[in-house]
Backbone as a chain_set.jsonl record, in Angstrom:
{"seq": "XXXXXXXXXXXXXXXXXXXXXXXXXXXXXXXXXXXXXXXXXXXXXXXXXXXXXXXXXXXXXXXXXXXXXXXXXXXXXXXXXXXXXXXXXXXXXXXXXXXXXXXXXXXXXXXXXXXXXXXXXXXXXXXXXXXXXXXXXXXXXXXXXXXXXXXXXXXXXXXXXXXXXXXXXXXXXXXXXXXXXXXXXXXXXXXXXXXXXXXXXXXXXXXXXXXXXXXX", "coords": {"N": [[-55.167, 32.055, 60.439], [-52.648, 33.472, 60.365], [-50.952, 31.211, 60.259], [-51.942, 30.074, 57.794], [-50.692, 32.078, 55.98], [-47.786, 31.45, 56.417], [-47.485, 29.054, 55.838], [-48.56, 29.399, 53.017], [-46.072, 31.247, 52.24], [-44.149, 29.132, 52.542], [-44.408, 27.149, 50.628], [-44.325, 28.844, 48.495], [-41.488, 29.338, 48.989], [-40.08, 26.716, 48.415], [-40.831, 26.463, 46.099], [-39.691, 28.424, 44.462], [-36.699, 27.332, 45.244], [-36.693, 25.056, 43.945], [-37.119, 25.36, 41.471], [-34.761, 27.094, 40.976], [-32.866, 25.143, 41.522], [-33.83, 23.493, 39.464], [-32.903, 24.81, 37.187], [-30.184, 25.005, 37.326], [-29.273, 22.721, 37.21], [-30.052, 22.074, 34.494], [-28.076, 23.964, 33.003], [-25.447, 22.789, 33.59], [-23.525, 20.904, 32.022], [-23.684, 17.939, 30.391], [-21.721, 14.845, 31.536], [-18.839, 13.213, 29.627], [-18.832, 10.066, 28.544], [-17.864, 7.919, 26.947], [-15.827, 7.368, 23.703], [-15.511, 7.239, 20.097], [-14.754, 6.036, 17.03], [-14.984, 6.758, 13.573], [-14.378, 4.874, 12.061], [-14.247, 1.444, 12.295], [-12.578, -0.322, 11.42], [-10.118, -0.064, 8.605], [-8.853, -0.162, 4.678], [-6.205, 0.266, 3.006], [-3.869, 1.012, 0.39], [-0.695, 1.516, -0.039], [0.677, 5.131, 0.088], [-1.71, 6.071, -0.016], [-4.811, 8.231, 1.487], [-7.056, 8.65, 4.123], [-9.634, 9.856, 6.293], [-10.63, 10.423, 9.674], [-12.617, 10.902, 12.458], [-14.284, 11.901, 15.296], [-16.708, 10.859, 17.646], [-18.405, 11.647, 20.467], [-20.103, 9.921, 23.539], [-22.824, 9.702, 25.92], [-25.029, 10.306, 23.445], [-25.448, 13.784, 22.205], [-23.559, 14.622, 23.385], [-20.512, 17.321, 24.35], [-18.011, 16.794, 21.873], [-15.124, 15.701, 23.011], [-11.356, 17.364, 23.71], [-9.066, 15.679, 21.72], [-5.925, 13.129, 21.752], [-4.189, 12.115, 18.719], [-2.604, 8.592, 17.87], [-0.69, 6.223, 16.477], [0.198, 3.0, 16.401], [1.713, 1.648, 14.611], [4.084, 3.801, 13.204], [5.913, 3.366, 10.855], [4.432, 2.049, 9.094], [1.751, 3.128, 9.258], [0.739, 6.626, 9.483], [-0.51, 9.345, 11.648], [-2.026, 12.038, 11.921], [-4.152, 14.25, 13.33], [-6.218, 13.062, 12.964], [-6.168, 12.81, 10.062], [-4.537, 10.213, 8.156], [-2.141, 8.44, 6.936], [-1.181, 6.16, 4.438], [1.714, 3.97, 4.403], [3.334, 2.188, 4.465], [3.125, -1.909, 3.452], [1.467, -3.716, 6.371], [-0.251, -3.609, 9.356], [-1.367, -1.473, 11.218], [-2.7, 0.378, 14.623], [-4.735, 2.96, 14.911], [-5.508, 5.232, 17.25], [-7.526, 7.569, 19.31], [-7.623, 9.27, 22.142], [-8.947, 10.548, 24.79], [-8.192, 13.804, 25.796], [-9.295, 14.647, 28.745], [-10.279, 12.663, 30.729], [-8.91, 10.479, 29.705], [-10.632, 8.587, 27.964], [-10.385, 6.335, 25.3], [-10.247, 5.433, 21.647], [-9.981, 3.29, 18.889], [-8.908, 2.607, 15.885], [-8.169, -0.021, 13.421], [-5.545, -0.198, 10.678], [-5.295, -1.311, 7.793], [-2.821, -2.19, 5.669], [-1.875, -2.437, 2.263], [-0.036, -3.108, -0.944], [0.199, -1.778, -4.524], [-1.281, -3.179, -6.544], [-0.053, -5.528, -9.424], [0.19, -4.675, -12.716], [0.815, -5.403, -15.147], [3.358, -6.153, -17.703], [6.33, -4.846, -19.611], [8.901, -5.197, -21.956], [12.428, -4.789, -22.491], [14.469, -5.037, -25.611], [11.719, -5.285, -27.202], [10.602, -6.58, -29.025], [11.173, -8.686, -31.88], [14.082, -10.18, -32.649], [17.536, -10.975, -34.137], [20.566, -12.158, -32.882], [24.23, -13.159, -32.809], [25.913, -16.042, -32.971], [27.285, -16.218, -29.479], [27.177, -13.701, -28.675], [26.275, -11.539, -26.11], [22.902, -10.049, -24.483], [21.458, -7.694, -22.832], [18.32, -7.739, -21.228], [15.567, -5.728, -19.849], [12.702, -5.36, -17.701], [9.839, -3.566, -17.427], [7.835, -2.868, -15.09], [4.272, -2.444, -14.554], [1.532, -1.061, -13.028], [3.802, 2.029, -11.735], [4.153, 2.659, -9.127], [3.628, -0.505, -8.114], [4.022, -2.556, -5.819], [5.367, -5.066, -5.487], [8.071, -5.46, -7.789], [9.464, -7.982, -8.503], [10.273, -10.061, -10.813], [10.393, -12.874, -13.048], [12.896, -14.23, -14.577], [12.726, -16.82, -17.688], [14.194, -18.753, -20.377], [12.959, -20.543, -23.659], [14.454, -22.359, -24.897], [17.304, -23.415, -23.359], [19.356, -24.518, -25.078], [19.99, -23.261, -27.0], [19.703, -20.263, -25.7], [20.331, -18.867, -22.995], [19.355, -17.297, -20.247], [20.039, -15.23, -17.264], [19.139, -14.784, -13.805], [19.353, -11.715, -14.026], [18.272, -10.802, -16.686], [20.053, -10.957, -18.443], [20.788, -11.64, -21.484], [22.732, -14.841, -23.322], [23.769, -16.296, -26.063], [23.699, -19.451, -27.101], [23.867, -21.414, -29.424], [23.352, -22.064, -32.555], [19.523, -21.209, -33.688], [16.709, -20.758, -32.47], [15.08, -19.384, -29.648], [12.734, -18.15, -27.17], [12.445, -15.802, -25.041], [11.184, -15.173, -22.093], [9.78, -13.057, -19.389], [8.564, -13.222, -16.326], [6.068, -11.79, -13.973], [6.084, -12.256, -10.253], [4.424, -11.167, -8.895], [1.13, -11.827, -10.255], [1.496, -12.686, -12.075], [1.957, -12.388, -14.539], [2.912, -11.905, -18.167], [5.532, -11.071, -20.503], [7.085, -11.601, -23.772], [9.612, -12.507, -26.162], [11.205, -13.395, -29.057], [14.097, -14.708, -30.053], [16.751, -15.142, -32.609], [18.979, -17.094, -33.165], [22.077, -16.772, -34.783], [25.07, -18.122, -36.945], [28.416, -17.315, -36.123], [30.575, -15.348, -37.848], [34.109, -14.711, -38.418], [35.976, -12.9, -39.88], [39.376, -13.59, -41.327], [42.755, -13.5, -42.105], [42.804, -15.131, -45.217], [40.787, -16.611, -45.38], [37.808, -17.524, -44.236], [36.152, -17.95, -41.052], [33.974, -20.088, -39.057], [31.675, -20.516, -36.552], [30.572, -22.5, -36.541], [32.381, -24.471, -36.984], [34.8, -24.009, -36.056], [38.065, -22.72, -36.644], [38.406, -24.182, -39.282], [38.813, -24.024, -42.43], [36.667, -22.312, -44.756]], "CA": [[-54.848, 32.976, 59.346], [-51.437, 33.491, 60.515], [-50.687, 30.084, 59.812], [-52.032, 30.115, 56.299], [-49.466, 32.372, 55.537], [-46.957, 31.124, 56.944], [-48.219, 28.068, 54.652], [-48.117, 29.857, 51.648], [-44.377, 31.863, 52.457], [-43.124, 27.632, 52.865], [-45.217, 27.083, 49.437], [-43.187, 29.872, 47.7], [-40.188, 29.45, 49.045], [-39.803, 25.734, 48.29], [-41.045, 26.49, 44.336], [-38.369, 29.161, 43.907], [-35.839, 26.482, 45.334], [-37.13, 23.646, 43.099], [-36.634, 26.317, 40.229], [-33.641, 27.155, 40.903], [-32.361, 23.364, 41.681], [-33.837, 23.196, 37.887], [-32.164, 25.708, 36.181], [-28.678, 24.742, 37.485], [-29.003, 21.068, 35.965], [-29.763, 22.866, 32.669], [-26.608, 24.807, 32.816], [-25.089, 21.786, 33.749], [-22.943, 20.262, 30.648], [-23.783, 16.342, 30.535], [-20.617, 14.315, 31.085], [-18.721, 12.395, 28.574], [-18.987, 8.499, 29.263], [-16.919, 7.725, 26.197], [-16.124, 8.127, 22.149], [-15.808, 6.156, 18.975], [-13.989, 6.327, 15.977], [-15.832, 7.052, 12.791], [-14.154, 4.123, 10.73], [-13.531, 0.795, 13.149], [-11.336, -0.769, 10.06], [-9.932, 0.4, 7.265], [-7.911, -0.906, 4.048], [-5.582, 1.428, 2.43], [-3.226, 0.962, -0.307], [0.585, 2.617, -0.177], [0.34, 6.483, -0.709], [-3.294, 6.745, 0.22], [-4.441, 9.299, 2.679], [-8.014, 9.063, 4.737], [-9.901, 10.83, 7.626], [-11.149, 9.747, 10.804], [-13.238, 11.359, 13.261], [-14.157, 11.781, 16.98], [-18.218, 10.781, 18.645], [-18.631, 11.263, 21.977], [-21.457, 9.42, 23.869], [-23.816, 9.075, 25.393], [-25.53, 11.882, 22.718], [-25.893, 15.469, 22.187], [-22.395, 15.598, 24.917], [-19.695, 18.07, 23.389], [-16.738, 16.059, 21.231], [-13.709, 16.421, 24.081], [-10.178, 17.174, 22.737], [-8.454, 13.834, 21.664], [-5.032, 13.092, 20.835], [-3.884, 10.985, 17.932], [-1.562, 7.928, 17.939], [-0.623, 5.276, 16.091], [0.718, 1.95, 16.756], [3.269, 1.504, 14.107], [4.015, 4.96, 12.744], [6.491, 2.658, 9.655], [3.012, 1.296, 8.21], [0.589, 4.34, 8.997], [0.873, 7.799, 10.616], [-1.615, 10.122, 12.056], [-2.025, 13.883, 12.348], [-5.32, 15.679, 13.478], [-7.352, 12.102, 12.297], [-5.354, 12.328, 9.132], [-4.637, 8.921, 8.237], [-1.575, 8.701, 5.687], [-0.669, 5.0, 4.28], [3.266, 4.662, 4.571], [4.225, 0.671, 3.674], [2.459, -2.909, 3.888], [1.482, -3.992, 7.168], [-1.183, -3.573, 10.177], [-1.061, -0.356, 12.664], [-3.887, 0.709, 15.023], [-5.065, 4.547, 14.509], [-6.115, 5.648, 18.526], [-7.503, 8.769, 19.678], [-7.372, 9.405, 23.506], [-9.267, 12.151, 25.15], [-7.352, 14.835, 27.253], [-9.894, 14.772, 29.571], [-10.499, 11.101, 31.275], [-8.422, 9.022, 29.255], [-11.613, 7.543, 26.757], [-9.523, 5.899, 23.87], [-10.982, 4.458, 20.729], [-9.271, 3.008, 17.922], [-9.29, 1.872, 14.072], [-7.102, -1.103, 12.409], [-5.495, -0.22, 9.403], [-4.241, -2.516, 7.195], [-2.261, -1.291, 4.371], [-1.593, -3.149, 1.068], [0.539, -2.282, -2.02], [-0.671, -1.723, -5.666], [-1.009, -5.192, -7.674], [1.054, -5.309, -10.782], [-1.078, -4.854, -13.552], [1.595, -5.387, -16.412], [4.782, -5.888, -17.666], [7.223, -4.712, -20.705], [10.192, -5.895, -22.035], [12.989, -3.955, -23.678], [14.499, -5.106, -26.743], [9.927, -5.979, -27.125], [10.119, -7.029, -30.545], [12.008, -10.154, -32.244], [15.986, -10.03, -33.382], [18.523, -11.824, -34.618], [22.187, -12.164, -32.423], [24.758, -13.959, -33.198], [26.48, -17.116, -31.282], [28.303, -16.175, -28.475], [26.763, -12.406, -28.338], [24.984, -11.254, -25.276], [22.218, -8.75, -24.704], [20.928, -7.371, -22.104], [17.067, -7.594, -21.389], [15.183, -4.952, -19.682], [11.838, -5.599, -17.93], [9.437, -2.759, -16.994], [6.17, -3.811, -14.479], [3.576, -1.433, -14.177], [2.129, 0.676, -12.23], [5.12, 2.663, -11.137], [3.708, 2.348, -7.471], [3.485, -1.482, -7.621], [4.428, -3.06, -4.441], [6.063, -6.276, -5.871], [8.315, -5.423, -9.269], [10.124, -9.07, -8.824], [10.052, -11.162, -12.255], [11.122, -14.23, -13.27], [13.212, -15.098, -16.45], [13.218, -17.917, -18.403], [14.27, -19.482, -21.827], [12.083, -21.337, -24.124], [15.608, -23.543, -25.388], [18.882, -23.449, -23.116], [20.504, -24.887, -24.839], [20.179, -22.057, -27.75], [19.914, -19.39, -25.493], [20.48, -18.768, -21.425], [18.896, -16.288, -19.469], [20.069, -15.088, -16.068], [17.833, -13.885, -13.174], [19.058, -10.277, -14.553], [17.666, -10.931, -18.002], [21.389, -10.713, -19.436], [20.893, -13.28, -22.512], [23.516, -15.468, -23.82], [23.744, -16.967, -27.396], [25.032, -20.87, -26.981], [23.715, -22.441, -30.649], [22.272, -21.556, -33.481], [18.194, -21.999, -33.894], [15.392, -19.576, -31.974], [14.373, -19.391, -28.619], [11.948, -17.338, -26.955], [13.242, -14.815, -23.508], [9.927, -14.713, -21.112], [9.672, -12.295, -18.066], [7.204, -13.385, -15.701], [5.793, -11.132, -12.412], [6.267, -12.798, -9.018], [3.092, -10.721, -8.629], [-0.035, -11.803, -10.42], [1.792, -13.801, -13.42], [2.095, -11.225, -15.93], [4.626, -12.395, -18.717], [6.011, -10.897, -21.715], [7.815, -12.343, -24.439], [10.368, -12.009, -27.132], [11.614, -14.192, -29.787], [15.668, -14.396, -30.448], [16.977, -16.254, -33.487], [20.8, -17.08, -33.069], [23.023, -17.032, -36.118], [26.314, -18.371, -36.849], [28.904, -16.196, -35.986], [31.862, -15.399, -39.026], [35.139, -13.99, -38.054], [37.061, -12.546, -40.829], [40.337, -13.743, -40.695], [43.573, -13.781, -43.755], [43.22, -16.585, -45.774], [39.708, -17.299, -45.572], [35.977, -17.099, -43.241], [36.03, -18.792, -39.844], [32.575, -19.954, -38.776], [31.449, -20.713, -35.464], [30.097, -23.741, -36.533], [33.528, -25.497, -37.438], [35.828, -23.25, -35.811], [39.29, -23.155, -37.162], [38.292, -24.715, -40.621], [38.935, -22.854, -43.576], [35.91, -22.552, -46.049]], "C": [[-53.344, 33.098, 59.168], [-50.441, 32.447, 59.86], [-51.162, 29.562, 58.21], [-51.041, 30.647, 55.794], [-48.5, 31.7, 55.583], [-46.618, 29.97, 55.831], [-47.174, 28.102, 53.05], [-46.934, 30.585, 51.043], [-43.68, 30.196, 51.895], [-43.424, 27.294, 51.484], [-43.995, 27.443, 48.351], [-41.966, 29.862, 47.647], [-39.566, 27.99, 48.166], [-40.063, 25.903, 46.726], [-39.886, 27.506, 43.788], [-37.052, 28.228, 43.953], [-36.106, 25.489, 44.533], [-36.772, 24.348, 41.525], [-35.205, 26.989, 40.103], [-32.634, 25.804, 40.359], [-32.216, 22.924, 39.717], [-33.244, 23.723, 36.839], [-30.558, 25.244, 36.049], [-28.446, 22.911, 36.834], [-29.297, 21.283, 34.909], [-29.058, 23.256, 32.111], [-26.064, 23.982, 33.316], [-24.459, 21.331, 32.179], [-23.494, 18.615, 30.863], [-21.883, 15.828, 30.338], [-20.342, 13.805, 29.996], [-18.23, 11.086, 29.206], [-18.065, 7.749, 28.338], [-16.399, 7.975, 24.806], [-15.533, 6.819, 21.462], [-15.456, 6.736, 18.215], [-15.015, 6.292, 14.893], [-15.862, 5.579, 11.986], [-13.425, 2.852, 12.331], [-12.266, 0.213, 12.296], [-10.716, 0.085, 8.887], [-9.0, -0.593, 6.735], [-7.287, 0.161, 3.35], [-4.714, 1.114, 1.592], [-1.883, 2.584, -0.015], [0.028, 4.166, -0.437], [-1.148, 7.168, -0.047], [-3.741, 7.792, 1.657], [-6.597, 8.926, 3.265], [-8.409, 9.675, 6.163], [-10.506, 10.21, 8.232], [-11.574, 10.696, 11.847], [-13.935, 11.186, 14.172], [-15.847, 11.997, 17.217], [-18.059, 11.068, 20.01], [-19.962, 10.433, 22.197], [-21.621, 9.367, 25.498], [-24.186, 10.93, 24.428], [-25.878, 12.994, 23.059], [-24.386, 16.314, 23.073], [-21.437, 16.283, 23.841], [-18.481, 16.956, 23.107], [-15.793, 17.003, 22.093], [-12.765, 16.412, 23.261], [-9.551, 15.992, 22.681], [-7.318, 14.174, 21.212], [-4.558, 11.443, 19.997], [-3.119, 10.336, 17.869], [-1.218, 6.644, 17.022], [0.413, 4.342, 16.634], [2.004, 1.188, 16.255], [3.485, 2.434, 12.843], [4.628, 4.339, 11.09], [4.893, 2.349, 8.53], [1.975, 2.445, 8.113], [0.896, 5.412, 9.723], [-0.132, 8.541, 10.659], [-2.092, 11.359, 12.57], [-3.661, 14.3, 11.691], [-6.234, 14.557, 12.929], [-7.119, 11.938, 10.908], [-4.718, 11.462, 8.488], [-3.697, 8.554, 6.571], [-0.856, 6.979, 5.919], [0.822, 4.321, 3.851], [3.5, 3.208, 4.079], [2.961, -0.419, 4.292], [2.289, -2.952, 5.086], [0.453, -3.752, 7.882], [-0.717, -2.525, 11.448], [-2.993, -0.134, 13.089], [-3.661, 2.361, 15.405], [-5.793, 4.786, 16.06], [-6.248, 6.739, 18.872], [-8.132, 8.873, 21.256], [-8.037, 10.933, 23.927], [-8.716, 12.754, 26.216], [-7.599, 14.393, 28.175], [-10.538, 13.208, 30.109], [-10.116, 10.178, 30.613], [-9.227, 8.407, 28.152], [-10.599, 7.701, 25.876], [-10.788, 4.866, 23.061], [-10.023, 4.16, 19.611], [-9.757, 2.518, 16.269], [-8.283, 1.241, 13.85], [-7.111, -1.081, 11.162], [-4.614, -0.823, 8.69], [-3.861, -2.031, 5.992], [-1.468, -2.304, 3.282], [-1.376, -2.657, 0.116], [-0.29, -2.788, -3.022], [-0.181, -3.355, -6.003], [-0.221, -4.518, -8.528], [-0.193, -5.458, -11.428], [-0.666, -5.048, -15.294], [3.093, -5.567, -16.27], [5.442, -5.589, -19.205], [8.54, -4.73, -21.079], [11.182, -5.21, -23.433], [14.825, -4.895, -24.112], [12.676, -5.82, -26.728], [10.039, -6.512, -28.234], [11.693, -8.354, -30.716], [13.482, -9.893, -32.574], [16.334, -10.829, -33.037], [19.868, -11.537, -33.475], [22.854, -13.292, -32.77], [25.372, -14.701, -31.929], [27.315, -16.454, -30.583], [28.448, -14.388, -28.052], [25.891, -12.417, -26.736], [23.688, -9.763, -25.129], [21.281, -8.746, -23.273], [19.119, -6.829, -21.759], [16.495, -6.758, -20.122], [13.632, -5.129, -19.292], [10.953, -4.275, -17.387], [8.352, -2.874, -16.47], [5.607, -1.835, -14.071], [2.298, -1.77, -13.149], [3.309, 1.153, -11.982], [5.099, 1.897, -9.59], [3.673, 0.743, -6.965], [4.315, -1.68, -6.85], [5.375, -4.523, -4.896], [6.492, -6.18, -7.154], [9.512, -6.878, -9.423], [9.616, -9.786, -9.835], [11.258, -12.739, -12.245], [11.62, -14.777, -14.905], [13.631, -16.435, -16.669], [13.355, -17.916, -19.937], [13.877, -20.614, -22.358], [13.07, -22.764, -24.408], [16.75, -23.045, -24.993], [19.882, -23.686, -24.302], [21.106, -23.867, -26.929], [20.533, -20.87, -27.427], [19.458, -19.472, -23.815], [19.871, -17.167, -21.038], [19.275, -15.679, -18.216], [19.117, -14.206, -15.113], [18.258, -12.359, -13.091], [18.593, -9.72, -15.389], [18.882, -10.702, -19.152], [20.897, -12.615, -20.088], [21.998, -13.355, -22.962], [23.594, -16.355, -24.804], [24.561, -18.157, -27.64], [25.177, -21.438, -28.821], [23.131, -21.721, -31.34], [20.959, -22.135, -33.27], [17.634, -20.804, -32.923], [14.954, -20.034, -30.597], [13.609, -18.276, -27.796], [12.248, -16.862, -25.027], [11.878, -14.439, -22.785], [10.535, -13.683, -19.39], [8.562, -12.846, -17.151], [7.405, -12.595, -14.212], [5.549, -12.104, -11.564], [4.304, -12.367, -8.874], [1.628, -10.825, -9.14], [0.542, -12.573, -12.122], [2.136, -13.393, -14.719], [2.89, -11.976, -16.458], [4.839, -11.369, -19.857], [7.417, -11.719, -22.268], [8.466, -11.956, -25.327], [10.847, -13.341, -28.053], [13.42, -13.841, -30.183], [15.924, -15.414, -31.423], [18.758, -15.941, -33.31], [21.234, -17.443, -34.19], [24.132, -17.646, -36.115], [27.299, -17.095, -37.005], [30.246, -16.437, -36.794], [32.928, -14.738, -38.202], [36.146, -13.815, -39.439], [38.478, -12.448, -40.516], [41.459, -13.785, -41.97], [43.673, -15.199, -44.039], [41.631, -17.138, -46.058], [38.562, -16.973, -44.263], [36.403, -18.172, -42.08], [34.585, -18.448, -39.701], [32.156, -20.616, -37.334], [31.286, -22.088, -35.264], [30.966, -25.0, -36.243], [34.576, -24.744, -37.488], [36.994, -23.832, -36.141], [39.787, -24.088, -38.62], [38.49, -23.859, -41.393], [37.8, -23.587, -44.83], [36.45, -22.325, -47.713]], "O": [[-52.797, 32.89, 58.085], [-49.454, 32.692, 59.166], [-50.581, 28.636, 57.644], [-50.317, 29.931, 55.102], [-48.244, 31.182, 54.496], [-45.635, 30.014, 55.092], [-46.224, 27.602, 52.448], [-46.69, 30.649, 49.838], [-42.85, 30.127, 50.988], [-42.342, 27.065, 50.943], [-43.175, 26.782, 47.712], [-41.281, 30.213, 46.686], [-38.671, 28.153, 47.337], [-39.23, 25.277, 46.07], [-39.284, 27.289, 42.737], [-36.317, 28.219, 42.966], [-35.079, 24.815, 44.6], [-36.199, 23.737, 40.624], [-34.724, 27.334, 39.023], [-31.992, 25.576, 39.333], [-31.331, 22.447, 39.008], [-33.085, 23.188, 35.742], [-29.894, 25.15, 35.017], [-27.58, 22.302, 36.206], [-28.73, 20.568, 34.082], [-29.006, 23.167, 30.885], [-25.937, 24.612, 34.367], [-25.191, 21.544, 31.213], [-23.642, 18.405, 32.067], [-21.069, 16.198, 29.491], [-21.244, 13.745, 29.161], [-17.435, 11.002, 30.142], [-17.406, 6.871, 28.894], [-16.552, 9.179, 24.601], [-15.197, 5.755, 21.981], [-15.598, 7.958, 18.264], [-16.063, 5.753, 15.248], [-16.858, 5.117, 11.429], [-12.537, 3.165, 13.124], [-11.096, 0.382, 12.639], [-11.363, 1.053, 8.487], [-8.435, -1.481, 7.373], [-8.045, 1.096, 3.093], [-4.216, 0.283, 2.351], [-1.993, 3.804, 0.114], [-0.981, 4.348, -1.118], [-1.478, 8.313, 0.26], [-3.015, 7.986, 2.632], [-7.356, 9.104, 2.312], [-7.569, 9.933, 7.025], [-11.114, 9.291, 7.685], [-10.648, 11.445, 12.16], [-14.485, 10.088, 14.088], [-16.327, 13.114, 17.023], [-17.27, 10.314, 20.579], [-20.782, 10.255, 21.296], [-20.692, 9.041, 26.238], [-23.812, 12.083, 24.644], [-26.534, 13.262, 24.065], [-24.098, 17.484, 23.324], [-21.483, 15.949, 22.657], [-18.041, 16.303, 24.053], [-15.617, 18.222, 22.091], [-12.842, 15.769, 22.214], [-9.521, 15.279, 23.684], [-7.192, 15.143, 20.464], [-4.564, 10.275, 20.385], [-2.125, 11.05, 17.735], [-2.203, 5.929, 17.206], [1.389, 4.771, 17.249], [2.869, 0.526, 16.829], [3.194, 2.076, 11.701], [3.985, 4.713, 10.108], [4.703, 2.564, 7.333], [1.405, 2.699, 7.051], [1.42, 5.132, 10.801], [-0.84, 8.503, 9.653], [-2.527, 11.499, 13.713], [-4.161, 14.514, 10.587], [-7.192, 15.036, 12.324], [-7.734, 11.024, 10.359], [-3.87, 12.135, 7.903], [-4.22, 8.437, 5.463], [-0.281, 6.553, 6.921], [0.907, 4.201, 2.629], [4.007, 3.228, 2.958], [2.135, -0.136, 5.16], [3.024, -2.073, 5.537], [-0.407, -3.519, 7.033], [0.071, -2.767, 12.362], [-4.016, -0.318, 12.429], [-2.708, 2.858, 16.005], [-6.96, 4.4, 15.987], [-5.181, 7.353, 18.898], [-9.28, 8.451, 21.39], [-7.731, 12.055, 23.521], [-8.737, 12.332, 27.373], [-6.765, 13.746, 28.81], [-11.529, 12.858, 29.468], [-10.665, 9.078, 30.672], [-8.607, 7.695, 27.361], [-10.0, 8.745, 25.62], [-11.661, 4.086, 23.442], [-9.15, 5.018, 19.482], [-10.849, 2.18, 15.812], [-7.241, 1.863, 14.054], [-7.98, -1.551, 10.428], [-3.398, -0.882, 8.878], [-4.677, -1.429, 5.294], [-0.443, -2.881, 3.645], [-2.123, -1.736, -0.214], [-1.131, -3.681, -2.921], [0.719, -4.174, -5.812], [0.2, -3.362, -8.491], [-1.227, -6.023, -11.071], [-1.38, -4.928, -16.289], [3.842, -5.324, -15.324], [4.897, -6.271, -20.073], [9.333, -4.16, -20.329], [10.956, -5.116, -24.64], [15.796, -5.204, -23.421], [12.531, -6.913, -26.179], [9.044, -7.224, -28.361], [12.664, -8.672, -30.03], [13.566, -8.681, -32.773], [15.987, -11.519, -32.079], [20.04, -10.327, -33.327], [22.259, -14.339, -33.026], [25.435, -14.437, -30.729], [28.275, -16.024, -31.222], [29.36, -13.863, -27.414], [25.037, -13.241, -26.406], [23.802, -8.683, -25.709], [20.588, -9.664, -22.836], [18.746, -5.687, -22.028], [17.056, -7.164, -19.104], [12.92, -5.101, -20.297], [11.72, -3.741, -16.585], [7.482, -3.035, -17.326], [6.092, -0.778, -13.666], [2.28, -2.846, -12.552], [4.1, 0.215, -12.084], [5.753, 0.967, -9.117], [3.681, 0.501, -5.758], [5.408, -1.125, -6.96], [6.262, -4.718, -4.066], [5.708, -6.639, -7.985], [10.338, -6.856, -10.336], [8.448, -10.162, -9.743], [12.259, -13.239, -11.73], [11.09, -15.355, -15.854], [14.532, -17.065, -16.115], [12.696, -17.159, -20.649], [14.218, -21.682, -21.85], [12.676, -23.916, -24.23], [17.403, -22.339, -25.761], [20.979, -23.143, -24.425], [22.11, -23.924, -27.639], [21.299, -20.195, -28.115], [18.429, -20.036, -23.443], [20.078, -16.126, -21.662], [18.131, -15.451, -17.822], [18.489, -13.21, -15.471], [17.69, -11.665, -12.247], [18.352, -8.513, -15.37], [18.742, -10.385, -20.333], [20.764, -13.771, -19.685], [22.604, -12.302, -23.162], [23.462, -17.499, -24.367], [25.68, -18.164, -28.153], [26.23, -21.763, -29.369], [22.424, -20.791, -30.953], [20.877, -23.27, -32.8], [18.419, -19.876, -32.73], [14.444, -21.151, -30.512], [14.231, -17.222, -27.928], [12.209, -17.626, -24.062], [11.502, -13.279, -22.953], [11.508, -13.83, -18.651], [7.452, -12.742, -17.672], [8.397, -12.653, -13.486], [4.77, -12.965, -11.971], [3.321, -13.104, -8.793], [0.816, -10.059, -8.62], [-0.198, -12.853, -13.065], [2.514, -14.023, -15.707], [3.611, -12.721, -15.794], [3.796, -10.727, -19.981], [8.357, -12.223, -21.654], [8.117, -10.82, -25.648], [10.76, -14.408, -27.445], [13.794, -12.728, -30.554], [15.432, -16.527, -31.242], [19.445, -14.92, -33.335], [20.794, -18.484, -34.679], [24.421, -17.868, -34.939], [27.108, -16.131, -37.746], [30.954, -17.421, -36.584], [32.518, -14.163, -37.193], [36.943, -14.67, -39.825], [38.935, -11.609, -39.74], [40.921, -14.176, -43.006], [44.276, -16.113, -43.478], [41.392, -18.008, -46.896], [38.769, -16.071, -43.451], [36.995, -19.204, -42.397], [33.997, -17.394, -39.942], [32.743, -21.698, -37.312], [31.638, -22.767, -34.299], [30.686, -26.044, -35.654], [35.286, -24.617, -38.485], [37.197, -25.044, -36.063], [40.893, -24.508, -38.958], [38.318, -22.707, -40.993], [37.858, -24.631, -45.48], [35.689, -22.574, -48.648]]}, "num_chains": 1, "name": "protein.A"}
């Protein structure tokens, strides 16, 4: 009898300890084994701004505190998973947890706007005379494009010269046409110039460009 008890005391005792044992791995947090970035790549254009955010794993464990870093702050920078696109190039976006070191990262590659146009000031056709110059004016759009290098040429040197500032120069009489072209995607605009002969009013009679120092 004695020993039944005794039994059933060892019974009891060992189920309160097994219940206990169980409760305290409930109240137990699960470690964190590691974490993961929301976005492994990204592409971003100048200016642009996206967000990035922190997994832990394995599941259900609490998101530990992380801090944010980037790799080449010139190209991208990074506050709070904040993700702001600063010039061309390739940086990696890493967030590091306080607590054991887990790092994960994202590669962001950052590319400027295309050109999507260009305009050209004097835009419309005119007349100058020989041995005038004029200064040409090109304007590439977007504002934001990433590449506003052009390229001028002239349809006929040997009417009219161009330099890679777009300053034109009036050699001959006869018409030639002042192109802009974008480095960036080919864009052109165009203009038409017709060169005149140039008079000089002088006593005695007209000087003409043509046959300088003649008297008409």
């Amino acid at each position: 009898m004695k020993d039944n008890m005794k039994l059933k005391g060892l019974a009891a005792g060992l189920l309160l300890l097994a219940g206990a044992l169980s409760c305290g791995e409930k109240e137990k947090a699960p470690l964190v084994a590691g974490i993961t970035v929301s976005e492994r790549s990204l592409v971003m254009r100048t200016g642009d701004v996206a967000s990035l955010t922190v997994a832990a794993w394995p599941e259900g464990v609490a998101v530990p505190e992380v801090t944010w870093a980037s790799s080449n702050p010139a190209v991208a920078t990074v506050a709070d998973g904040t993700v702001t696109a600063v010039s061309e190039g390739v940086a990696t976006i890493s967030a590091r947890t306080v607590d054991g070191g887990f790092e994960a990262g994202c590669l962001v590659s950052v590319v400027g706007y295309p050109v999507e146009g260009i305009l050209l000031t004097p835009g419309e056709a005119f007349q100058m005379k020989k041995g005038e110059t004029v200064q040409f004016h090109a304007t590439v759009t977007p504002e934001r494009a990433a590449n506003k290098a052009v390229v001028w040429e002239s349809s006929d040197e040997t009417v009219l010269t161009v330099d890679d500032t777009g300053l034109a120069t009036a050699r001959a009489v006869g018409t030639a046409n002042v192109t802009a072209k974008t480095v960036d995607g080919g864009f052109t605009a165009t203009v038409s110039v017709t060169v005149t002969a140039r008079t000089d009013q002088g006593e005695g009679g007209v000087f003409d460009d043509k046959d300088y120092g003649n008297y008409e």
